[in-house]
C-alpha positions in Angstrom: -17.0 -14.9 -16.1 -14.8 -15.6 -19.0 -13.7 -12.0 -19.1 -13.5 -11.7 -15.6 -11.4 -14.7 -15.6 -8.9 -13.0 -18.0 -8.4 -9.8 -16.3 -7.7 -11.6 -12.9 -5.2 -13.3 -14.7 -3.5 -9.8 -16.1 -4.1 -8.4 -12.2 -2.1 -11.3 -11.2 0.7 -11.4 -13.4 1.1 -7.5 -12.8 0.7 -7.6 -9.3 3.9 -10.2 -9.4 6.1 -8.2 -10.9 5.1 -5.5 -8.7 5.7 -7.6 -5.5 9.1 -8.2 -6.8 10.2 -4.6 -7.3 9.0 -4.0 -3.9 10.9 -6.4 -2.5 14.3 -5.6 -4.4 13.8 -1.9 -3.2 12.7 -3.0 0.5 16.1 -5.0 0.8 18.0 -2.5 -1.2 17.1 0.2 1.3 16.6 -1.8 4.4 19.2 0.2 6.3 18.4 3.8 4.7 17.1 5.7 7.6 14.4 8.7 7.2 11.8 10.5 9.3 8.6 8.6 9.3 5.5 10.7 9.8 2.3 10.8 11.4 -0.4 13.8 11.1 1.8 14.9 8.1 4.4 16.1 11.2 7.7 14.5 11.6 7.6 11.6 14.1 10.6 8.6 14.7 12.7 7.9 12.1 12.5 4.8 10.2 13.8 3.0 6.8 12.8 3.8 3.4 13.3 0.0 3.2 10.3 -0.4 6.0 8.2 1.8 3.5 8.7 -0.1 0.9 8.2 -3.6 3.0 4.7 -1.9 3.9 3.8 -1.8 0.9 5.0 -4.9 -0.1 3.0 -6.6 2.7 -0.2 -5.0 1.2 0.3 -6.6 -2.5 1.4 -9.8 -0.9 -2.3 -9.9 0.9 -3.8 -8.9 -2.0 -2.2 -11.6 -4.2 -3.8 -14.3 -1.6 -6.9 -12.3 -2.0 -6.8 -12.6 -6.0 -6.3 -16.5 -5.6 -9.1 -16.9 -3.0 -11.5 -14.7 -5.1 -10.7 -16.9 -8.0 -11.8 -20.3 -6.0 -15.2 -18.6 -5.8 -15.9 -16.3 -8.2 -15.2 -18.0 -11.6 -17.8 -20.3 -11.7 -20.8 -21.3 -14.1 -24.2 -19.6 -14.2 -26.7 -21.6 -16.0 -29.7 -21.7 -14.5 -32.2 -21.1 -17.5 -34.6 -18.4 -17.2 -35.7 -18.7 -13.7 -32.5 -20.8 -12.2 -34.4 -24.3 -12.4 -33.1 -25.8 -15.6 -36.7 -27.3 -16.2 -36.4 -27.0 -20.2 -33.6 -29.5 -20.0 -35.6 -32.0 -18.2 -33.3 -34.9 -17.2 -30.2 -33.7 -18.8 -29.9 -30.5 -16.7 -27.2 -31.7 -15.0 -25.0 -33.3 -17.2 -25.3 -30.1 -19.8 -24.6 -27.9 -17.0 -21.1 -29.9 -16.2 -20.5 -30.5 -20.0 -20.7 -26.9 -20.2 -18.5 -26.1 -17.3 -16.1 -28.0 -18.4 -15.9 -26.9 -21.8 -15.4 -22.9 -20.5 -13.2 -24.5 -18.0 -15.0 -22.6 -14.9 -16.1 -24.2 -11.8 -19.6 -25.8 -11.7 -21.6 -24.3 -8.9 -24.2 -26.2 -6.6 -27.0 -24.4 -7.6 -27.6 -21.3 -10.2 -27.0 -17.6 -8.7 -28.2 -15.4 -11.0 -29.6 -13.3 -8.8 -27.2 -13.8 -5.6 -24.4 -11.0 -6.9 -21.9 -11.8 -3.6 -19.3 -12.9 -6.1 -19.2 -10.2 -8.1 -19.7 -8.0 -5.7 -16.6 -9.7 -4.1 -14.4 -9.1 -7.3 -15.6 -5.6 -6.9 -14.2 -5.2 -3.7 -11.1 -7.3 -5.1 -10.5 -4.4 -7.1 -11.5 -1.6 -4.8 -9.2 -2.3 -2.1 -6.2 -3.1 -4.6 -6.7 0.2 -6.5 -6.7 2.2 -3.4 -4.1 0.3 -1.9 -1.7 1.5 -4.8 -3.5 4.8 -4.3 -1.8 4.6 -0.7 1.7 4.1 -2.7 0.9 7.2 -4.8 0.2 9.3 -2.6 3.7 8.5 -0.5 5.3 8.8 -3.3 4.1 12.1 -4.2 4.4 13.4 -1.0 8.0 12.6 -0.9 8.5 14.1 -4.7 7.4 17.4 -3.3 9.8 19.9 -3.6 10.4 21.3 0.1 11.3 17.1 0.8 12.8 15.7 -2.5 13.4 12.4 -1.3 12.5 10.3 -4.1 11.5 10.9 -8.0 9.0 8.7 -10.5 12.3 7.8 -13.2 13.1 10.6 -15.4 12.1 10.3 -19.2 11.6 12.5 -22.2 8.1 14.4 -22.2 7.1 13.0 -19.2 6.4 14.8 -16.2 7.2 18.0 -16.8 5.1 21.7 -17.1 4.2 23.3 -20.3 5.4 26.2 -18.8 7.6 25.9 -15.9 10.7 24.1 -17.2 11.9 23.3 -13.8 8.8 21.0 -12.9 9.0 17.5 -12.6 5.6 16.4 -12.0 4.6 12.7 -10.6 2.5 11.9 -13.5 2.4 8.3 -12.8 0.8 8.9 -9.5 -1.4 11.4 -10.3 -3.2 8.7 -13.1 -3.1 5.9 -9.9 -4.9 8.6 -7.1 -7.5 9.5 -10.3 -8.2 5.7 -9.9 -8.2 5.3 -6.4 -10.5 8.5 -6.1 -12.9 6.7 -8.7 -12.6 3.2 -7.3 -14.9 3.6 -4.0 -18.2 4.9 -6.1 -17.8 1.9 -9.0 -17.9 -0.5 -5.5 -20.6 1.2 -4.5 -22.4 1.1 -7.8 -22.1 -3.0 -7.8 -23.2 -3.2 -4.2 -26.2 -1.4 -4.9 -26.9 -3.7 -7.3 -26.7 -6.7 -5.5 -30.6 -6.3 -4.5 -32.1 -8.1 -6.7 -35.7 -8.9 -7.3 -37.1 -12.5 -7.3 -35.1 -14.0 -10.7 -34.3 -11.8 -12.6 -33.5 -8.7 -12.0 -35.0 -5.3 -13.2 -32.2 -2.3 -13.5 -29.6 -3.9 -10.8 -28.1 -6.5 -12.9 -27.3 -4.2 -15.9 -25.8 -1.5 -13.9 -22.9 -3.9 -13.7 -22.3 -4.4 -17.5 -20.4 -0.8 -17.4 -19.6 -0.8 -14.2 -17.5 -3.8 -13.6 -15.4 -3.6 -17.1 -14.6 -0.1 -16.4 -13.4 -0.6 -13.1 -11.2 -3.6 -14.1 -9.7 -1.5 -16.8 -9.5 1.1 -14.1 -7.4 -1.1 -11.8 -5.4 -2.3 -14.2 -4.1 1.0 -15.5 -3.3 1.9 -11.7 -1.3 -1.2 -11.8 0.8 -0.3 -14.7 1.8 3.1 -13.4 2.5 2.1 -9.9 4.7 -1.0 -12.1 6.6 1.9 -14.0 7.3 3.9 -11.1 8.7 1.6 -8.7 11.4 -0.1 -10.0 13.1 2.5 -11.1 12.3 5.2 -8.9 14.7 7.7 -7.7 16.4 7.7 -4.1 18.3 11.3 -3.2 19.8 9.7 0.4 21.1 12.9 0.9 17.9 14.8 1.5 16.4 11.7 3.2 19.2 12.3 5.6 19.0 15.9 5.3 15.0 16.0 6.4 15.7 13.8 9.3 17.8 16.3 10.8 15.7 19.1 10.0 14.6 19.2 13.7 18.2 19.0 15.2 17.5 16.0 16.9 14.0 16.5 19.0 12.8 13.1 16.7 15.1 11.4 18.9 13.8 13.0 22.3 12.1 9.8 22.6 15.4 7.7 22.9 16.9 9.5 25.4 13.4 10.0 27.9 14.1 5.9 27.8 17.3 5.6 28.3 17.7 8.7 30.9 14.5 6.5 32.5 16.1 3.9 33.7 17.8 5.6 36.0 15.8 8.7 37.2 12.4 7.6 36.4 10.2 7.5 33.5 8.3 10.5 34.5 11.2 12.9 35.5 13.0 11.8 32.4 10.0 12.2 30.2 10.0 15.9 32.2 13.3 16.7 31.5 13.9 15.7 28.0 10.7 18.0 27.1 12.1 21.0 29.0 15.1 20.3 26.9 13.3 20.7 24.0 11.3 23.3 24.0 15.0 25.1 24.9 16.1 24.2 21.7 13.3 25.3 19.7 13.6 28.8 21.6 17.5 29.1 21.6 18.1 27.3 18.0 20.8 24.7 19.4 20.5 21.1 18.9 18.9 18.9 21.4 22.5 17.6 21.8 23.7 20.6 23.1 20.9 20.8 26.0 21.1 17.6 27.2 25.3 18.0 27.2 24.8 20.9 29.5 22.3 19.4 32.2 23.9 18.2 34.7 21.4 15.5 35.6 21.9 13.9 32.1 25.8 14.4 32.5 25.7 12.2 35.8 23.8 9.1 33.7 25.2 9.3 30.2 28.3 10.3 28.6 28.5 12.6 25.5 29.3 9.5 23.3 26.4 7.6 24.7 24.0 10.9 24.2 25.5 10.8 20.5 24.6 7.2 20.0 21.3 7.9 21.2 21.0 10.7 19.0 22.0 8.8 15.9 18.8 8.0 13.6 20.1 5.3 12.7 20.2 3.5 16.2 16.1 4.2 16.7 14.8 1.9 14.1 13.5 -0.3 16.4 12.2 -3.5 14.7 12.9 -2.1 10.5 14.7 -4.9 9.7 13.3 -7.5 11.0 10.0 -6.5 9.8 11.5 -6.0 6.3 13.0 -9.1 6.1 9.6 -11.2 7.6 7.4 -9.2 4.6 10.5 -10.4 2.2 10.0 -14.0 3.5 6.1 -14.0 3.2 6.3 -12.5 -0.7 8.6 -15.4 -1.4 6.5 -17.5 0.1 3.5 -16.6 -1.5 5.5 -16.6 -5.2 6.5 -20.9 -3.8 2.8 -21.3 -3.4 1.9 -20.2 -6.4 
């Protein structure tokens, strides 16, 4: 308990500076368009800033997690060899407290030593934060791919690149995170096994937690750090965020003229529309701009300016904002509380 107690408090401090890089970068880039994607395909655009806020949100959840995990997790166990005290006869109690308060942990009703839900709980702590910064990784990662190039783990000497390819810039820091977050799921697993226990005293179940648990607290924590480093200072090329959200000439914003060309010819015959229009412009190479300008049907309900300003990514970012700025709020809330 007392280590567990002092790891919780290194998750926690880590975990604060990490919700405050987040939320710097979520309000830095809270009007940055870019594509966001689902099925690994180009979707609707977005902000870099509602990425960021995303993740944000995550840490913030886990941060209430850590603090409710603490309430009941560090707590005494003293129970004697079969959880009944008897060897202390009338002083069971008071020792127990005494003791408790001396290791300044929480004195539990009863002894647990062979109820594992608490540490089993801390496991799960720790599983769902390490693959939660997986998540971060592998975004990041994704984006650092060369064919994108929209963001870049911060540039320093020896680190990252090939020992052969001078040109690579490798993201080092989130390859160590995903090689925690792929280990993370089986150390979980390992502890939950173990919670059943025979009788009082368990044979083989307890003591698989003695490696188990340390590791996978070290584990977390050094997916912590590196998320920590990359974050903050982490690279933003605008350009090619722009850049890739153009790639399709505009079909990503199909969506926003099927509703506005809706309103007055029908959701169904704009939807109908809109679709022939772009499968045009995959076959003939022009812009989805340049099909809709020449139907007549979308000439007789919007102008070439309003067809731009429907086109814009930057107008078809629905909520972004106001979601970055409520998971803002709820991190500084969370930092007040604590």
């Amino acid at each position: 308990m007392l280590q567990l107690r002092a790891a919780l408090d290194l998750l926690d401090a880590d975990l604060r500076s990490l919700a405050d890089a987040l939320a710097q970068q979520a309000d830095r880039h809270c009007a940055t368009p870019m594509i966001g994607r689902t099925w690994l395909q180009q979707a609707l655009p977005i902000t870099l800033g509602l990425k960021f806020a995303q993740w944000l949100d995550a840490v913030t959840r886990h941060r209430a997690r850590l603090a409710d995990l603490r309430e009941r997790a560090l707590v005494l166990q003293f129970g004697g060899a079969a959880g009944t005290l008897a060897s202390l006869r009338d002083k069971a109690l008071p020792v127990a407290k005494s003791l408790a308060e001396d290791l300044k942990l929480q004195l539990p009703a009863l002894p647990w030593h062979t109820q594992r839900d608490r540490i089993a709980e801390a496991a799960s702590f720790l599983g769902m934060l390490t693959d939660t910064l997986g998540k971060i990784a592998r975004d990041i990662s994704l984006m650092m791919q060369t064919e994108l190039g929209e963001v870049a783990e911060p540039a320093a000497a020896g680190k990252g690149g090939s020992s052969t390819m001078p040109h690579k810039r490798n993201p080092v820091g989130c390859a160590a995170v995903l090689t925690a977050a792929t280990r993370a799921p089986n150390l979980v697993a390992t502890i939950f096994a173990g919670m059943v226990q025979e009788h009082e005293r368990a044979l083989g179940g307890w003591q698989a937690e003695w490696e188990a648990l340390p590791n996978f607290a070290r584990l977390t924590a050094g997916a912590l750090t590196n998320i920590k480093g990359v974050v903050p200072s982490m690279e933003v090329n605008v350009e090619r965020l722009a850049q890739n959200l153009g790639v399709t000439s505009g079909l990503v914003l199909g969506e926003a003229v099927m509703l506005a060309l809706g309103d007055a010819i029908g959701r169904l015959d704009a939807h109908k529309l809109v679709e022939q229009a772009s499968k045009a412009s995959v076959a003939n190479g022009a812009s989805l701009f340049d099909e809709l300008a020449a139907n007549e049907t979308v000439a007789r309900h919007l102008s070439h300016d309003q067809l731009k300003q429907l086109l814009d990514p930057a107008n078809y970012v629905g909520q972004a904002q106001a979601f970055v700025d409520a998971a803002i709020a709820r991190a500084n809330s969370k930092e007040r509380e604590q």
